[in-house]
N, C-alpha and C positions, 0 to 999 in steps of 0.2 A: 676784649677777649672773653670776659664773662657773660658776654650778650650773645658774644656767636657759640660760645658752647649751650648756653638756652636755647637757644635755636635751633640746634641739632639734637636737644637732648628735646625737645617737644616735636621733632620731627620720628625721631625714633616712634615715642609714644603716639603718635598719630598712625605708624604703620602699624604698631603691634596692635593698637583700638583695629583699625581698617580689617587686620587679618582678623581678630576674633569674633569682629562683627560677620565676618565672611565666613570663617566655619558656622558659625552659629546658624547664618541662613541655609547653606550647605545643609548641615544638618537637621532642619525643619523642614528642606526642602526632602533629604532621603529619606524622615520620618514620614512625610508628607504621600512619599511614592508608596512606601510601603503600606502605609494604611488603607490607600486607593486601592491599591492590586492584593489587596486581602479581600476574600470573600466574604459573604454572610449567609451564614447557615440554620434552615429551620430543625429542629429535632425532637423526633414523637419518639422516644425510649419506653422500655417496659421496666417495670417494679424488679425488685430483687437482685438477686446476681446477675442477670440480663443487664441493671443496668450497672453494675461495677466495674463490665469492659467496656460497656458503651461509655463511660466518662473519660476510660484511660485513651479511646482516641479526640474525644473531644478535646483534654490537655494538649495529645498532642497538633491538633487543630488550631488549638489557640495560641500554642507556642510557635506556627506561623505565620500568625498573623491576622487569621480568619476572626471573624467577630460572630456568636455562636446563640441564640435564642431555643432554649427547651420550654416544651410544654410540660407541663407538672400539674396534677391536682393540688386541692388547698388540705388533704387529706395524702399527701405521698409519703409512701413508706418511707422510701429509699434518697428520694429525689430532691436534694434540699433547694429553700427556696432563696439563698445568697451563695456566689460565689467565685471568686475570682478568675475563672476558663471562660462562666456563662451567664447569660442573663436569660431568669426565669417569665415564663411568659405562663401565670396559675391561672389555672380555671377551678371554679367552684361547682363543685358535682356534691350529694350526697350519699355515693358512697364508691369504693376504689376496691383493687387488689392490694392485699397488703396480709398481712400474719393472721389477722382476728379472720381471713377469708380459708386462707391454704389448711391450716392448725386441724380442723376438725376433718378435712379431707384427708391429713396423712396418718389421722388417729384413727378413722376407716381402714385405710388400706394397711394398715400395722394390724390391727383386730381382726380384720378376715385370711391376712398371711396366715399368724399364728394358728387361727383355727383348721385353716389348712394342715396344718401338722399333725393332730390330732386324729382325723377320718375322711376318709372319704367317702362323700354318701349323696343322696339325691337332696337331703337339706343342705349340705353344703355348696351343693351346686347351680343349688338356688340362691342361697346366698351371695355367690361369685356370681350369678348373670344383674341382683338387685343389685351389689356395689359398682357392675361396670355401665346401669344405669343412672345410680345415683353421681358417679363420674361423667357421666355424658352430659347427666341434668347440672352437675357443676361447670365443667367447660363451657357449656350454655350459657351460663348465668357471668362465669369472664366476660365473654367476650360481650355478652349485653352492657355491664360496665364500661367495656371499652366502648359499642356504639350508644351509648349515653353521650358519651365525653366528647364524640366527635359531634354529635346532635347539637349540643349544647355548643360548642364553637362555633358548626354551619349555620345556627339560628343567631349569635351575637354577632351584628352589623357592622358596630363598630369594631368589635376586634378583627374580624374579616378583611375590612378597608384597613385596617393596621397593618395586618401581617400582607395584604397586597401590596402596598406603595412601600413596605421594606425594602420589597429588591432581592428577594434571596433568589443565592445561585441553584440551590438545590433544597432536596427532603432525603436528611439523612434519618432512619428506621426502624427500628424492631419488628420485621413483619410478624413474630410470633401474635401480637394483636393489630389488627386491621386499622384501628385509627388515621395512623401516617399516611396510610397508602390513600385513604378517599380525601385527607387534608390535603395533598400531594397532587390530588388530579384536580380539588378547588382550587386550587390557586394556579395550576398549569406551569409546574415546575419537574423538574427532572428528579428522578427518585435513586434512593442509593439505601438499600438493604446492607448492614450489619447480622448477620443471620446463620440462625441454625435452622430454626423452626419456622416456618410459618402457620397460619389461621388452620391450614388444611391438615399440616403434620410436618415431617421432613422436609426440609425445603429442595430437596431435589427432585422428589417426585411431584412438584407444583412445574419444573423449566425443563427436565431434562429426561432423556429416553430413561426408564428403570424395569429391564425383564426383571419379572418376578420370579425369575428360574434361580437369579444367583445375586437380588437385590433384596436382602433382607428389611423386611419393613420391625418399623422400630416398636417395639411389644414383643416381639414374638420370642425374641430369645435365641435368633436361629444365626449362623454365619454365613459364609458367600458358599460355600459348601453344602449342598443340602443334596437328603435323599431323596425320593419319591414323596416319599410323606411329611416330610418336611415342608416339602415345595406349596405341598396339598393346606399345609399349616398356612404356610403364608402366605400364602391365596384367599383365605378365610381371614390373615388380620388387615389384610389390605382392603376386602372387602369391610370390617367392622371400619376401620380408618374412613374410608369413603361414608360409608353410614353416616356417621358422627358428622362431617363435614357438610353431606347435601343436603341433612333435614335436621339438623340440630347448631348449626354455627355460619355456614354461605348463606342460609337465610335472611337471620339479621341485618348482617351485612349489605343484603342486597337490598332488602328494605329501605335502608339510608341512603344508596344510589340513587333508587328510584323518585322516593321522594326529594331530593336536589337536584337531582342530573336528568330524570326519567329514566324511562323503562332501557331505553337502548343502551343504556350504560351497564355494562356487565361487571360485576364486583371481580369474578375469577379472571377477568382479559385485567384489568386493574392490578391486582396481584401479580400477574405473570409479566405483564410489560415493564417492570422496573431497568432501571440503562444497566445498571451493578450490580451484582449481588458478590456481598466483601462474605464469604463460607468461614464461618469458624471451627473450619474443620482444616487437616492435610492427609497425605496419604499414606502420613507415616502411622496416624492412626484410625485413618477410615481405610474399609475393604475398595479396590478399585472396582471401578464404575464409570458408565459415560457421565460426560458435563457438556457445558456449554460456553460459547466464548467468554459472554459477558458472565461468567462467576470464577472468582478471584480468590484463591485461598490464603486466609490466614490465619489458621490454625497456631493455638497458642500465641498471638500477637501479644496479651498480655504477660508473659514471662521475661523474666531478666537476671541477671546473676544477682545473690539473695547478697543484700546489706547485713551489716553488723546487727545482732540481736539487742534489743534494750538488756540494760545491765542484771537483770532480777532473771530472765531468761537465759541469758547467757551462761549465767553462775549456774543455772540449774540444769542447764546441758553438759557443761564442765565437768560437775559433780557425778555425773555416770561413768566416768571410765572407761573401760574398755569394752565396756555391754553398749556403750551408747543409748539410742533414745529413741522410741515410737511416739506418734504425734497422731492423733485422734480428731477424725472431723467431718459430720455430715452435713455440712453446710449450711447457708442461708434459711433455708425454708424448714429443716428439721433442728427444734432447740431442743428437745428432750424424749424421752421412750419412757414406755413402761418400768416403772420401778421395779417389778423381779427382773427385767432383761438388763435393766443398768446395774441392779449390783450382781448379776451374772458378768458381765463387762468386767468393770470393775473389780471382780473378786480373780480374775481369771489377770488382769494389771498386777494385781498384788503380789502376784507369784512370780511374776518376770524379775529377773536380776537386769532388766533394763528401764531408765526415766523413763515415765510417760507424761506425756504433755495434753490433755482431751478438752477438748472446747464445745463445754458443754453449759447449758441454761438449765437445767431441770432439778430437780429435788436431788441435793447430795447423797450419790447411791452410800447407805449402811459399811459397805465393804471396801471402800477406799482404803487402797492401801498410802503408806509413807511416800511411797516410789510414786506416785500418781500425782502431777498437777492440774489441777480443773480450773480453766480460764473463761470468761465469756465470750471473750476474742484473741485470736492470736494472728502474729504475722507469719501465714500461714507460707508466700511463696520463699522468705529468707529462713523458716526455718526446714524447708523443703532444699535449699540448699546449701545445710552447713552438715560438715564431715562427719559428726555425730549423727545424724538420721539414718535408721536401720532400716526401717519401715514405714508406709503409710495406712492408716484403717481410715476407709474412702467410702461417700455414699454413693462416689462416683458421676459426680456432676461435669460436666464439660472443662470448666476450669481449673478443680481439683487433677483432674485427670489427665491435663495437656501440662500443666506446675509438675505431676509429678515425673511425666516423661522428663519434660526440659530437663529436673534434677537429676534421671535416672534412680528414681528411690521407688523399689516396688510396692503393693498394695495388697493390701486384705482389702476385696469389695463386701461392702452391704447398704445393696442397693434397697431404694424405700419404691422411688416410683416414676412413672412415666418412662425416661430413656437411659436412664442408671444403671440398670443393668444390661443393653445394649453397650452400653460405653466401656462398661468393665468388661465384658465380654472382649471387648476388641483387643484387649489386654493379655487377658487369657489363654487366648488365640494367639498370642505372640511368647508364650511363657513368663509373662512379666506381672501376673498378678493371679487371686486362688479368690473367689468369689464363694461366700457363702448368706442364704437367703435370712431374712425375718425371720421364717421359720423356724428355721432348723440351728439360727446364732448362740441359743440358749438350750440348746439339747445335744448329750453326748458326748459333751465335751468337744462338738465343731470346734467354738471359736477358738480355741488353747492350740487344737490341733492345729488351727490353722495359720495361727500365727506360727507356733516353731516351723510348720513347712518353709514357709518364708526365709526367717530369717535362715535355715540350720539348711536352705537348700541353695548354695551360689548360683544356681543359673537362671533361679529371678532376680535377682541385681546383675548379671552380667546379660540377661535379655534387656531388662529396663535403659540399661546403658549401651548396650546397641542403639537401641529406637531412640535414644539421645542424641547418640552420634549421627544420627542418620537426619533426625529433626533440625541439628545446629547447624550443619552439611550444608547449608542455601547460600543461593548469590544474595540475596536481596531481606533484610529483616521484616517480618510479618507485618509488623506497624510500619514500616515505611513504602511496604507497598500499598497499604491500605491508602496511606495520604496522597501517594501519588494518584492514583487510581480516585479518590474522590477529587482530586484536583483537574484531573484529567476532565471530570464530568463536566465539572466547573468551566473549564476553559474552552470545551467544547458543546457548552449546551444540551452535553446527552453524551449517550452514545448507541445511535439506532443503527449504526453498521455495522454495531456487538448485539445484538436484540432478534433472535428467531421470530418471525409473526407465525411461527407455527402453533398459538395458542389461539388463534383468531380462527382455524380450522374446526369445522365439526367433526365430531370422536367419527366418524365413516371415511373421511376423507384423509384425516391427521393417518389410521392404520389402512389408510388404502384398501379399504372395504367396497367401495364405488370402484372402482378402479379393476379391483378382482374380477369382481360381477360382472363389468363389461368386459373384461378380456374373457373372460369364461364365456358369457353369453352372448358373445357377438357371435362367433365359432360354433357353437350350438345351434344358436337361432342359423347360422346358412346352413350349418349341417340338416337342421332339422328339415327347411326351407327344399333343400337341394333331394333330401331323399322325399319328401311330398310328391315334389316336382315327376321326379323318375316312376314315383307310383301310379299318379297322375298319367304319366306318359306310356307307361305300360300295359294300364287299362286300356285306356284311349287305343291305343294299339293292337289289343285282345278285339277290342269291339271291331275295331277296321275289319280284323282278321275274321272274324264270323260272321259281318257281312257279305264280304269277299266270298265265304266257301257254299 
């Protein structure tokens, strides 16, 4: 009896062994599929907050599955070189974009604002054509960095033959700098823009029709409304924009073609032919405009409902009351201002019976008041959305400005440079935000004023919270069409039945300038032909005729 209960009691154990050995295989085997059918992905990002949303899709890339290789300098600002989404793939350059680059640029354009406040005169105006040189000579000198970087890759052989026999499914991109895009056509992979900007400027006007009748080019300051003279403005910065582009930056670039690819390799067909372009924009904050198939809106992809504050934060939100709280922040690339304009700031914080929270790097303005805390960093989208935030004071950077819709919390802009005041502008335009310049922030009492506007007038928080309502309003969340849509590329090798070849057109052909001219001239020419003809014929006829008599 004790033998045959051993016997089934090691019969038992041998199914429960059999079955756990059988999930176990099971599950090496699901592990197994999944790994296979995860892609691998090349990625050329840009420095700064450019690349802060580009990581947040790479997370989410890596959270299905995909297995993800960035390029990074051995000198990157932003782009660390360990970490659990990606593996770094450094190259050694001797020198990058990074803070010791931007710092002295936005210490220019802060210095000839303010001087603008003071007069207007012919040295002044001299002044503003030297700095939109010495901005041109800078833009120049990026993207020279960037084609260093790619130089330096297309010349190392062995890393070449590396990134070849990887196998990647695609080149996901920052086209704001060109690198991606010529590493992308070396290796004869499908290309996938993350993108606002690209190498030329806005990335719309690089794939898609843009009249300039009611397509505001980004400088100018202007809306989709414009009058005569306005139009006439933006005629002029569209032209400065092209300037910039065909003799100061598509050069470079094409240089580097030339010499790897040769001449017939055109950098701007390069640029345009990407299969995706993922727009980090939507229409809830851009002016409407044509597009094109293949660009994909995902505006504000990085937002989300704001988590619980750390505990030192939170207490200090608390602690306001029923004034609540204004939160201060010009981003990435600006840590600190001129010492009289911060404790102008500052002194004008003091006075507010509301917390302020300003996340600032620079010499502690004099004037800080109690009510004011100065951080280096804060969590800027959770405290964007806790019930206490009254207000935002915005330099108005893309992600700033799409965090604060999501939240519905409106905005003091002061914008510093490049498309920051375009951005708040669009704001403006909607009543959800009061923009005031460098200039004029520390004179007359703007900035005071313009805070009480804000907070002491409800219909910018009840605009701000429209264009929330209208932004939340989607079938589909902005980062998850992103992953589909590069999955999409993935699975299909491309996507060249979303891709216009209408950049492969010469500028006569693309506006139908050839086309004009023969329809015009065809018509002509017989007209012309046909009355000859008859003159021809009516001589000839004269002559008969005085023969005859």
């Amino acid at each position: 009896m004790q033998k045959k209960r051993y016997v089934v009691k090691s019969l038992k154990m041998a199914r429960r062994k059999n079955a756990a050995t059988f999930f176990l295989l099971l599950s090496v085997v699901f592990l197994s599929w999944g790994v296979g059918h995860g892609g691998r992905i090349l990625v050329v990002p840009f420095e700064g907050s450019h690349w802060v949303n580009m990581e947040i899709i790479l997370k989410a890339l890596h959270s299905q599955g995909h297995a993800i290789d960035v390029v990074r300098t051995n000198i990157s600002w932003y782009i660390k070189d360990d970490s659990p989404h990606y593996k770094a793939i450094t190259v050694p350059v001797l020198r990058t974009f990074n803070q010791d680059f931007i710092n002295p640029i936005i210490q220019k354009v802060i210095t000839i604002e303010r001087a603008f406040s003071f007069s207007f005169s012919i040295s002044c105006l001299m002044t503003f054509v030297s700095l939109q040189l010495e901005m041109f000579e800078s833009m120049s000198d990026m993207h020279g960095i960037m084609c260093e970087l790619v130089t330096t890759m297309l010349e190392d052989e062995e890393l070449m033959i590396t990134l070849k026999t990887n196998n990647y499914d695609l080149v996901l991109t920052d086209p704001a700098m060109g690198a991606g895009i010529i590493l992308a056509h070396a290796l004869k992979l499908p290309l996938v823009y993350n993108v606002r900007w690209v190498t030329s400027g806005e990335g719309h006007l690089a794939i898609a029709p843009s009249p300039l009748s009611y397509i505001p080019i980004t400088g100018s300051g202007l809306t989709d409304k414009m009058s005569f003279m306005q139009r006439v403005k933006n005629v002029i910065f569209y032209a400065i924009w092209e300037t910039q582009d065909r003799f100061f930056i598509r050069p470079q670039y094409q240089a580097v073609c030339e010499r790897f690819f040769g001449s017939e390799v055109r950098y701007r067909h390069l640029l345009q032919g990407a299969d995706l372009w993922l727009m980090r924009v939507d229409f809830v904050f851009e002016f409407p405009r044509p597009t094109m198939p293949n660009v994909v809106y995902i505006g504000g992809f990085h937002c989300k409902p704001a988590k619980p504050l750390p505990e030192h934060l939170e207490e200090f939100v608390q602690s306001s009351g029923e004034h609540g709280v204004i939160i201060m922040s010009l981003g990435t690339f600006v840590s600190e201002l001129p010492d009289d304009m911060a404790d102008e700031i500052a002194a004008t914080f003091a006075k507010l019976p509301q917390k302020v929270i300003w996340r600032y790097k620079g010499k502690r303005p004099a004037t800080l008041g109690n009510n004011t805390l100065v951080v280096d960093w804060m969590p800027q989208n959770d405290l964007l959305g806790h019930p206490k935030i009254k207000l935002f004071v915005a330099h108005g950077g893309t992600n700033g400005v799409q965090e604060a819709i999501y939240h519905g919390v409106p905005v003091v802009g002061l914008p510093v440079f490049f498309d920051q005041y375009d951005n708040l502008l669009r704001l403006q335009e909607r009543g959800s935000a009061k923009i005031l310049t460098l200039a004029t922030v520390d004179k007359d009492d703007n900035f005071p004023k313009a805070i009480q506007e804000v907070l002491n007038d409800p219909s910018y928080r009840m605009n701000m919270q429209r264009l929330s309502r209208l932004y939340r309003d989607q079938l589909m969340n902005p980062l998850d069409t992103a992953l589909f849509w590069i999955e999409f590329i993935m699975r299909h090798k491309g996507a060249a039945h979303l891709r216009t070849e209408s950049y492969r057109l010469p500028w006569y052909s693309y506006y139908s300038v050839d086309t004009v001219l023969f329809l015009t001239g065809a018509p002509l020419f017989l007209l012309l032909n046909t009355v000859i003809f008859i003159r021809l014929l009516c001589k000839a006829m004269s002559k008969r005729k005085v023969k005859h008599e």
